[in-house]
N, C-alpha and C positions, 0 to 999 in steps of 0.2 A: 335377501340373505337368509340362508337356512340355519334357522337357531339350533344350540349345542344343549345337549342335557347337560347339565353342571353335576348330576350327581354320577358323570361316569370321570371326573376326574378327580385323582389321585390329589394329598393339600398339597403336594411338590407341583403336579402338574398345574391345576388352578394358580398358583403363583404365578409361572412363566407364564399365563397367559393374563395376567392382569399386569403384569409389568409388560408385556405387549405397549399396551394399553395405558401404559405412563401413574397405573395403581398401585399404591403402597401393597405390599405382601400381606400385614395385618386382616388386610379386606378379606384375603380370600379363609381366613379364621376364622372373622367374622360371620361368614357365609356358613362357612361348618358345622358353627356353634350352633347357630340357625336351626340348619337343616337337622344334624342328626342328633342334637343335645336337648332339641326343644322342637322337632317334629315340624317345623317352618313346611307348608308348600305351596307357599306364594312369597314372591319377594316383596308384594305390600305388609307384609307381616313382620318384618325384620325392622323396627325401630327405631337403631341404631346407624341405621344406612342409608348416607344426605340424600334428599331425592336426585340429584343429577346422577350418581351415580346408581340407584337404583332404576333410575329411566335407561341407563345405558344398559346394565344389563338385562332390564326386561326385550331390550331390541336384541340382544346377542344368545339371552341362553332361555332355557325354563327348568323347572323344577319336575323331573319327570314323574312319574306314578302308574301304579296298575288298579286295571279296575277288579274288586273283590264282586263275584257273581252267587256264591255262595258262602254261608258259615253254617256247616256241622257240630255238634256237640254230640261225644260219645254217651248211649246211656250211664255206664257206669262214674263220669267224668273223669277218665283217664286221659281222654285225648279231643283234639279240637282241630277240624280239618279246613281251611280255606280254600275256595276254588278260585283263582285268578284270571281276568282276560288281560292282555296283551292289545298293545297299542294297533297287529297285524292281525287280531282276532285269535291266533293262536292262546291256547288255555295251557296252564299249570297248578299245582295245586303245592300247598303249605303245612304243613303238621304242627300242633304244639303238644308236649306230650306230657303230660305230668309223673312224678314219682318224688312221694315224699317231698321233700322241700326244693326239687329243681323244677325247673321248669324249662325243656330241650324242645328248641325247632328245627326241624329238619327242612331243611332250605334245597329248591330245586334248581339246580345250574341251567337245563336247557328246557327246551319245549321239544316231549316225547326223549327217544336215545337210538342212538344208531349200535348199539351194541347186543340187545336181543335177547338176553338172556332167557332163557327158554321157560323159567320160573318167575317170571317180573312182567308185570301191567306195562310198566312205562315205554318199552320199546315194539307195544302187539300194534301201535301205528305207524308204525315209524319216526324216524326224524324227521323235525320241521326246521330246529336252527338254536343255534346258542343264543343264554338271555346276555344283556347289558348287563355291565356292573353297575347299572338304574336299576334296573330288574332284579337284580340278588340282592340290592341292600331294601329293595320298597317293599319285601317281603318279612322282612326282617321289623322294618317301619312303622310298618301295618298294624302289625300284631302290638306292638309297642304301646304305638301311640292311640291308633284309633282304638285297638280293643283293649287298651291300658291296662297288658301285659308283662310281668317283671322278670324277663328269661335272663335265666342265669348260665343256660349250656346252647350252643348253637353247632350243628353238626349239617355236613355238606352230604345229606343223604337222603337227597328228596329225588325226583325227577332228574334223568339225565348222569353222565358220567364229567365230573367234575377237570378232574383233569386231562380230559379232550376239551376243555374249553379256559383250559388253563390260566389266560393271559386275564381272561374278565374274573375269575374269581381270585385268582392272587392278588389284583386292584381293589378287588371288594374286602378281602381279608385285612390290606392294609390299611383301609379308612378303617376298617372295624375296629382295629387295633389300636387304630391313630388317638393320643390323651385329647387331642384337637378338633376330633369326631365322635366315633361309638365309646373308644377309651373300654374295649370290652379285651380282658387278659386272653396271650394267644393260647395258654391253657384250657381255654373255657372252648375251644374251638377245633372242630375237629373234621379233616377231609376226608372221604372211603373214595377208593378206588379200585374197578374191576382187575389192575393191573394192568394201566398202560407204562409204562418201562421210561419215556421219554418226558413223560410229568411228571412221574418220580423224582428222576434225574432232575430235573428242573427244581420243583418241589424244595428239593434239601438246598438249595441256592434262597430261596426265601427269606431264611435270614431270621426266622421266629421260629416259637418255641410251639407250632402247630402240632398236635396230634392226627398221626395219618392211621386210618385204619385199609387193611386188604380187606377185599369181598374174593374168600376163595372158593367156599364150596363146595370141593373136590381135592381130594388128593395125591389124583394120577391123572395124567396128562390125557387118558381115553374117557375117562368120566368127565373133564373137567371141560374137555373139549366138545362131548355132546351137550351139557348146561349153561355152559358161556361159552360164545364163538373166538369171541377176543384172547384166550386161550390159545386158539391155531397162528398167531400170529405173535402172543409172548406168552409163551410156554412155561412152567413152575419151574424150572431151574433157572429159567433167564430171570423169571420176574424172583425166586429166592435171591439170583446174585445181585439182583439192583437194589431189593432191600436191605442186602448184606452192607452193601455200598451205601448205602442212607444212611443206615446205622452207624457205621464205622465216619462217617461225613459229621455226627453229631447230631443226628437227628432221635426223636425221643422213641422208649420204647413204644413198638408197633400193635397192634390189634389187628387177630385175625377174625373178620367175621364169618362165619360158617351156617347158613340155613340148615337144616335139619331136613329131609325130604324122607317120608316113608320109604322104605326097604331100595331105597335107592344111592344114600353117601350115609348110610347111619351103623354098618356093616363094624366087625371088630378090625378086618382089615382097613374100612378107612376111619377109625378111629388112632391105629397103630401109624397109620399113613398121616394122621393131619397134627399127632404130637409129635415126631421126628422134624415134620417144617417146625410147629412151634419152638422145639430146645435148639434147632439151628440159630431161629433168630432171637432168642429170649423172649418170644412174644407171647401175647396174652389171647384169650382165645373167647369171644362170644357167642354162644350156640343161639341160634335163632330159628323157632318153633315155626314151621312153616305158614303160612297165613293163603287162605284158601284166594285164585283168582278164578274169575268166571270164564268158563272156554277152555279151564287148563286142567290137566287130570292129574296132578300130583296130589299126595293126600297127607295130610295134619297126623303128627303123631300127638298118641297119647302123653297126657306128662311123666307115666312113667318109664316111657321111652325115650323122650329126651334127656329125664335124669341118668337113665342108663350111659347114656352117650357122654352125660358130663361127668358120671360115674369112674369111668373109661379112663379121659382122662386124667381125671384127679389123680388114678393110681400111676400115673405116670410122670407125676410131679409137674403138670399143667395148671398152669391160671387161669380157670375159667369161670366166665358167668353165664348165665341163660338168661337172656333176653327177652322178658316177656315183651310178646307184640300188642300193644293197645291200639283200640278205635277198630276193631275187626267189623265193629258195625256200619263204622262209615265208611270203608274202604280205605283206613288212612295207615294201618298196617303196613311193616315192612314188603317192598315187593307188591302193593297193591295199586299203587299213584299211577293214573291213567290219565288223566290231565281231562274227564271228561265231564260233558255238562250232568253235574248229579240229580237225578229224578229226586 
């Protein structure tokens, strides 16, 4: 029999599969509580649970996990980078990032990204494959437990394009949520997306109070189309009407994130251009200071070139903050996650 990870099911779905099984519902609470309340990863650990039935399901499931290969610490301690292996060898990596009294990890959906963006580490290998929602919560876990960690913000902007791998992290978001697992507010919780149109759509069916932010960029369709590819396939007018459609769905307000790229989207024209999206959608708008990758010739503006930019659109009645990028040392910077063994 080929055993099941227990932590890719949903507490709805662990039920139906314990009542299979002729087990009270309680059990699989029980199991939860365990795992994500009290860091359990082993079912001899769980005290509470008669051995017959902890023998039954040591024969049917386990307790899955990843192996940590490295831990960085930023000089300044700003930020804290993990490097991950995976069960197939494949590597990802984990951020925790400090500011003032939060404390935000940026969690990686897949291993590598098939979307490429022409400014970002994560996809110069390619794609390897989407994680488990074992994989999205053991990173989360990790950090927690073993490095007895108190994150207060969790944001889906590590490795990988989240919403191409939709179905596992909407499963992980809802243990996160679950009072019966993480019991983490879906405020605190926040997905980015290059703009796929069909996980959007999906997305506002969720049913929680998630914040989604866009990674746009660009704000015309010829710029936007040479920095992200995924652009020639949902284009800003399709991808403004699906957010329009989020919105008007009841979804919360959105976030636009926007990298900063020397003399390349930092223009008065595409400042004029990415506050006219912003007042379409009442959105909020995060300038993010470009973060140098190796092999890549875009270049860091100065800060008083990105104030200019946020300068820009203040005068336009925009919501914006600048986003300082932390851990530039480790590579754990926005756009830098390569998922690779760190010297």
């Amino acid at each position: 029999m080929v055993k099941k990870d227990i932590k890719n099911f949903t507490l709805g779905e662990l039920k139906e599969e314990f009542k299979k099984n002729s087990e009270p519902p309680y059990r699989a609470e029980q199991i939860f509580s365990w795992i994500y309340k009290k860091g359990a990863e082993d079912f001899s650990a769980m005290n509470n649970i008669p051995k017959l039935f902890m023998d039954k399901l040591a024969e049917s499931y386990y307790i899955g996990d990843i192996k940590p290969l490295k831990h960085l610490k930023s000089i300044d301690g700003t930020a804290e980078k993990v490097l991950f292996e995976l069960d197939d060898g494949n590597l990802i990596e984990t951020v925790l990032i400090y500011s003032n009294k939060r404390k935000t990890v940026c969690i990686s959906t897949q291993a590598g990204c098939k979307y490429a963006c022409v400014f970002c580490a994560s996809g110069m290998n390619g794609f390897k494959r989407d994680l488990s929602v074992s994989e999205i919560l053991s990173q989360m876990l990790f950090l927690e437990y073993s490095l007895k960690h108190d994150i207060t913000n969790f944001v889906f902007m590590g490795m990988g394009e989240p919403l191409d791998n939709y179905e596992n992290v909407s499963k992980a978001i809802k243990i996160m949520n679950s009072p019966k697992a993480m019991g983490i507010a879906a405020r605190r919780i926040t997905v980015s997306t290059s703009g796929i149109i069909p996980g959007i759509e999906k997305f506002k069916e969720l049913g929680l109070q998630v914040n989604l932010s866009i990674s746009l960029h660009a704000a015309n369709n010829r710029l936007r189309d040479s920095l992200m590819p995924v652009n020639k396939k949902y284009p800003i007018e399709k991808l403004i009407k699906a957010c329009e459609v989020y919105i008007d769905g009841g979804g919360r307000m959105l976030t636009l994130e926007y990298i900063v790229l020397k003399d390349v989207n930092d223009s008065q024209k595409d400042i004029d251009g990415l506050s006219k999206i912003a007042k379409r959608l009442k959105a909020k708008v995060n300038l993010i200071p470009y973060s140098c990758v190796a092999g890549l010739e875009f270049k860091s503006l100065l800060r008083e070139d990105v104030e200019n930019v946020e300068s820009g659109l203040l005068k336009k009645g925009i919501s914006v903050t600048v986003r300082e990028s932390k851990g530039k040392d480790i590579m754990a910077a926005c756009g830098q996650l390569a998922g690779t063994i760190i010297r």
